[in-house]
N, C-alpha and C positions, 0 to 999 in steps of 0.2 A: 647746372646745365648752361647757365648762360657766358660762362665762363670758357666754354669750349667755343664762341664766337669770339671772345677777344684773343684769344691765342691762334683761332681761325683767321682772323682778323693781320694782326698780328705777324704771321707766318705769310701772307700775299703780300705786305708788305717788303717784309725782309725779302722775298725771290724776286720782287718788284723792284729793290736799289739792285741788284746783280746786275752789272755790266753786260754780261753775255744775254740781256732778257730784251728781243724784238721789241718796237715800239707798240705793234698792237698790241701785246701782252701786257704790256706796263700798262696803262692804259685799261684795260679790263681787269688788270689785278688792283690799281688802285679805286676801280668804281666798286669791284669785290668787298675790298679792304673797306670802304664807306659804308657800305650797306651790311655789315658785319660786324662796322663796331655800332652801328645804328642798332643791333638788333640784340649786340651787348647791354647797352645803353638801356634800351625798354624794358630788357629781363632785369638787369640790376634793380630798375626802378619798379618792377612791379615784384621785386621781390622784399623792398625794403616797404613799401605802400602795406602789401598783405601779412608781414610780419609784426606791422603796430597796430593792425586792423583788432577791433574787439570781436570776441567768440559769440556769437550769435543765441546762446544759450545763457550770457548774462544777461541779455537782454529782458526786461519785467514785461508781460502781459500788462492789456491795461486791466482786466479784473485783478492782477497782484496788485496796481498802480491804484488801484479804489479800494481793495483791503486794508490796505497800509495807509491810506488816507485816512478811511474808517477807523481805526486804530488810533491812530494817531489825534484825530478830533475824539476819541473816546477817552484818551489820556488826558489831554489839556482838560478835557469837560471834569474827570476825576481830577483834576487838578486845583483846578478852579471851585472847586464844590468842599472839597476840605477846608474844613475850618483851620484858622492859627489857633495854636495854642497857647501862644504868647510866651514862649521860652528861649526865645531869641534874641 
């Protein structure tokens, strides 16, 4: 979509160098043409922002965030608790 601004853009431009174009028109098509690619500019960039954004669904609860913690101190503690065998 935002792509239909720079060619918007773009296009006031080009009728804008036209020799046969009134000075107030030039003039109103290049503040056009500014606020056009201005608004190319913000769409490009809030398209590239929300395309590297993470999915909100991988996000962990913190009750996952203390299970796994749980877990995890349950592991080392099994870990720690076995004996060597001494075959190493």
């Amino acid at each position: 979509m935002h792509w239909l601004y720079f060619l918007a853009a773009s296009l006031c431009l080009l009728i804008a160098s036209r020799s046969f174009t009134p000075g107030w028109l030039v003039v109103l098509l290049i503040l056009a043409a500014l606020g056009l690619f201005l608004a190319w500019m913000l769409g490009w960039v809030n398209s590239r922002v929300s395309s590297s954004s993470r999915n909100e669904m991988q996000i962990l609860s913190p009750e996952e965030l203390r299970l796994l913690r749980e877990q995890a101190e349950a592991r080392k503690a099994a870990a720690a608790q076995k004996p060597d065998d001494g075959t190493g």
